[in-house]
C-alpha positions in Angstrom: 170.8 -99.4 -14.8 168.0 -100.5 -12.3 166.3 -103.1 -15.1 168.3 -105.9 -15.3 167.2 -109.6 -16.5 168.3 -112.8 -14.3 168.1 -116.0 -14.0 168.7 -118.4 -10.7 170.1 -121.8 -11.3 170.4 -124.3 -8.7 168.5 -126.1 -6.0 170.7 -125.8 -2.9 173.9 -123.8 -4.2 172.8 -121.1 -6.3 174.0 -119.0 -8.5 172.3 -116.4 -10.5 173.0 -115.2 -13.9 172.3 -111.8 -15.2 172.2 -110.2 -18.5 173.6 -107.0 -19.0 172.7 -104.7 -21.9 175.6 -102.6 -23.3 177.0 -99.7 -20.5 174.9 -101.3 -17.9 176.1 -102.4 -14.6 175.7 -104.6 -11.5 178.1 -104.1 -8.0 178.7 -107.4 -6.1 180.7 -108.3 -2.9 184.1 -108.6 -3.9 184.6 -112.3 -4.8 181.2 -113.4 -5.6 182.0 -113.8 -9.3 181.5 -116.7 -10.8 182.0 -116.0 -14.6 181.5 -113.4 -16.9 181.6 -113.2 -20.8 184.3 -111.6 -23.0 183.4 -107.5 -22.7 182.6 -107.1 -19.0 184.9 -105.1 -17.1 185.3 -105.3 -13.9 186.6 -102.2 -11.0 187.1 -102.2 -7.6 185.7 -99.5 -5.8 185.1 -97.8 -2.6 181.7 -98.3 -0.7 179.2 -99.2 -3.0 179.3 -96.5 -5.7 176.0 -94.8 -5.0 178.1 -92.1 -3.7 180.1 -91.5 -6.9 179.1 -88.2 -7.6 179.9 -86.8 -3.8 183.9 -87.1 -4.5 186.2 -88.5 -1.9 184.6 -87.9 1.5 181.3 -89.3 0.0 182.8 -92.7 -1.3 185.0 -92.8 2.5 181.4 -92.3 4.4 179.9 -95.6 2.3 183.4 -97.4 2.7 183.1 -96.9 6.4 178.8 -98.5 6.6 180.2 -101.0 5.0 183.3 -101.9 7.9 180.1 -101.0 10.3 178.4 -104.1 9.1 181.1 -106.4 8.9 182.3 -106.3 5.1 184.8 -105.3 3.1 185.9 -101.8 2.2 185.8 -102.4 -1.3 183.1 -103.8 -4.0 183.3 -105.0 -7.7 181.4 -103.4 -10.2 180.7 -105.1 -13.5 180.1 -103.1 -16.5 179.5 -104.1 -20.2 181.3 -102.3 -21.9 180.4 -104.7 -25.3 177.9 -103.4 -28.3 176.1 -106.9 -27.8 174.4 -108.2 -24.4 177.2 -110.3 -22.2 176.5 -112.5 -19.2 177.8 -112.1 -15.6 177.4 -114.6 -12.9 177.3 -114.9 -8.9 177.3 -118.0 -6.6 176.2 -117.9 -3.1 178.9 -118.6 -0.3 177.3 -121.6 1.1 174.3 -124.1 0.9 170.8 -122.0 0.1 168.1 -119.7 -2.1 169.2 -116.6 -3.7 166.5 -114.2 -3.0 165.5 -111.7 -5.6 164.5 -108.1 -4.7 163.2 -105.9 -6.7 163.6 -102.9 -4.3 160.8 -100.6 -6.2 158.0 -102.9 -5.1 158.6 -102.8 -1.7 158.8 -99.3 -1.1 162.5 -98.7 -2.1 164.2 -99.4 0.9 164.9 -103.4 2.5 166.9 -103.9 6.1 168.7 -107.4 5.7 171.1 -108.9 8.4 174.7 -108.8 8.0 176.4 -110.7 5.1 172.7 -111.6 3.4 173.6 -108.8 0.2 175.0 -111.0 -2.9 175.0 -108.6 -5.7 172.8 -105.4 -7.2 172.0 -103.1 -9.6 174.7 -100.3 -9.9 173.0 -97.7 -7.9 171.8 -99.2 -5.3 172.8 -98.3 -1.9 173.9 -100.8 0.5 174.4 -98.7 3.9 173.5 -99.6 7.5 170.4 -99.6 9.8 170.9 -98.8 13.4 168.6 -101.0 15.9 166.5 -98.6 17.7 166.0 -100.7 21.1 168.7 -101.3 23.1 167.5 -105.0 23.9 167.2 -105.8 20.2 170.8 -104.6 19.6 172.3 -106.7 22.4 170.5 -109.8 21.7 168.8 -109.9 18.4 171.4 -111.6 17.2 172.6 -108.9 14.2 173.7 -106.7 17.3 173.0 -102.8 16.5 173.7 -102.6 12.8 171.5 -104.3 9.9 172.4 -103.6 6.1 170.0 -100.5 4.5 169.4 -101.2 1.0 167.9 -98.3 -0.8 167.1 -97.7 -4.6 164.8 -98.6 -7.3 166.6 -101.1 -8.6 166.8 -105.2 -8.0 169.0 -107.0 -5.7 169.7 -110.0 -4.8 170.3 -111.6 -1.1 171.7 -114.9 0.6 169.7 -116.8 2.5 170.9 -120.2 4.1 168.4 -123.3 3.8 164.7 -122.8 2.6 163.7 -119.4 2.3 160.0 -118.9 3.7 158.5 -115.1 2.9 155.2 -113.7 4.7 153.4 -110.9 4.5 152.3 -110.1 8.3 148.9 -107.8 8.5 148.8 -104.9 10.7 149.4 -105.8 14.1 149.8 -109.1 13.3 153.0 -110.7 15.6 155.4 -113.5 15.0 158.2 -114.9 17.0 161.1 -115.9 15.4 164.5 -117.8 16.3 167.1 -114.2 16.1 168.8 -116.2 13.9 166.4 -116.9 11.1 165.6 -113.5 10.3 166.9 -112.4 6.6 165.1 -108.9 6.0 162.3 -107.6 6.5 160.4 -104.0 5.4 160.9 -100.8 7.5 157.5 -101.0 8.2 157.7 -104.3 10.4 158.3 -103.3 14.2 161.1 -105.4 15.3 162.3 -106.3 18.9 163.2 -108.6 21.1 161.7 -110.7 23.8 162.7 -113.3 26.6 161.7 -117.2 25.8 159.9 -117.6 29.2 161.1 -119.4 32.2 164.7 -120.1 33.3 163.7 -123.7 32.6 163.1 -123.2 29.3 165.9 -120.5 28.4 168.4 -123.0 29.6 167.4 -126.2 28.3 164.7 -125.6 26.0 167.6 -125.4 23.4 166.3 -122.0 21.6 168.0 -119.8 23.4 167.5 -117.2 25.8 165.8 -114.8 23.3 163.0 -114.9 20.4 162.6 -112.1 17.6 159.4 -110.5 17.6 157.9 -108.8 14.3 154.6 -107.2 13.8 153.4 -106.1 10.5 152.7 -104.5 8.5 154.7 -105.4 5.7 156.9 -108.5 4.3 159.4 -110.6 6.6 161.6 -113.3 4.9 162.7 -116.4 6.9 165.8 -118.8 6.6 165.4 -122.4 7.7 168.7 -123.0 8.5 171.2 -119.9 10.2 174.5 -120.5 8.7 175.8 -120.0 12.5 173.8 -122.8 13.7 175.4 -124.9 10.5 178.8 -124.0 11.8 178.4 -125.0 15.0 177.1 -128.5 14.7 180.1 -129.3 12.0 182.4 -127.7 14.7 180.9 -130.2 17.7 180.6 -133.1 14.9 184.2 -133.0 14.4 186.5 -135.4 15.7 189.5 -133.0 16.5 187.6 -131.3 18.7 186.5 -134.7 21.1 183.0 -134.2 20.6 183.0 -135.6 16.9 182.3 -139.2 16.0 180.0 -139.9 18.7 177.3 -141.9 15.9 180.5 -144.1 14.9 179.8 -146.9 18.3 183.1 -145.7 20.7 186.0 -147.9 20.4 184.8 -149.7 17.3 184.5 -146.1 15.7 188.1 -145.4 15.8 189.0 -149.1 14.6 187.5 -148.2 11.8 189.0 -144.5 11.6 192.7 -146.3 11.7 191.4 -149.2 9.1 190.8 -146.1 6.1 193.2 -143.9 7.0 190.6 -141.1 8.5 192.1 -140.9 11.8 193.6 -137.2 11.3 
């Protein structure tokens, strides 16, 4: 079930379509479904189902990575259980590029951050990577647990914004905002390391702390952390007394009252 055929539509909200022979499968996050044909049936399960064939204590151990990094006990698998090929789809959960992984040709294993997994090939195993520096657990900004997918199989990930992949050379270092970091190889070191001066860590506006990878092996990049997204509609927003601020003060909330948008 590790061959399956795709197809991404969408510019900015994605969703991906994929083509399921008969008796093959994909497992998704529970609630990523878009549509599916007449045929598909759907199960929830424990973990991710790579542990199927290890009984009860096997599917518990992948239910409990899956609390570890932040998501839900359970997952959907989709099976077509039709003599003719049916159609299953999955839309991302907010504004972005749906990234395509075909896990095979990049050495069967992938660390993502939390909540970037979107769907897979049944099989694949979605478990969790432990940061082995202390300072990159504190302050890379995924904390001590990543996502582990392994297999031979595609997935797919979420990526907020425009999705940027590079291929860094051995020894070759790059410094990235924590935040913009989707996945990268096991072969990339990855730490963390202090911006510079107080000066800059407290008004430079990126933080206190940069990522640092060196290669070899393939990084991919998000333009746009769905954290920092959240946080300017949170200060944008009237109700919180920060909002409105572009509107011109008093003449602002005139015009609030005037169309009824003064909630």
């Amino acid at each position: 079930m590790h061959v399956i055929d795709y197809r991404i539509n969408g510019d900015d909200m994605q969703f991906v379509e994929i083509e399921l022979d008969s008796g093959e499968a994909v497992v998704a996050e529970a609630g990523a479904m878009m549509f599916m044909d007449d045929g598909i049936i759907l199960e929830t399960i424990f973990g991710d189902g790579s542990q199927q064939g290890t009984g009860l204590m096997g599917a518990l151990l992948g239910a409990g990575k899956r609390v570890l990094t932040g998501e839900s006990l359970f997952m959907t698998v989709f099976q077509n259980q039709a003599a003719v090929r049916r159609t299953v789809a999955f839309g991302a959960p907010y504004p972005g590029k749906i990234l395509p992984v075909n896990l095979r040709d990049v050495g069967n294993e992938l660390i993502a951050q939390k909540n970037a997994f979107l769907c897979a090939a049944k099989g694949v195993s979605i478990g969790i990577a432990f940061q082995r520096r202390l300072g990159a657990g504190l302050f890379g900004g995924e904390g001590f647990i990543m996502q582990r997918l392994q297999g031979d199989g595609l997935a797919f990930l979420h990526a907020s914004g425009t999705l940027y992949e590079r291929t860094l050379q051995p020894g070759e270092t790059l410094r990235v905002d924590t935040g913009c970091l989707v996945a990268l190889q096991p072969s990339v070191d990855y730490d963390i390391e202090f911006v510079g001066g107080i000066k800059t860590a407290l008004f430079g506006g990126e933080g206190l702390f940069f990522a640092r990878v060196r290669g070899p092996g393939k990084i991919w990049l998000q333009s746009l952390p769905f954290s920092r997204l959240a946080s300017r509609i949170v200060a944008a927003a009237p109700q919180t007394g920060r909002g409105g601020r572009e509107e011109g003060s008093i003449l602002g909330g005139i015009g609030r009252v005037l169309d009824g948008d003064n909630r």
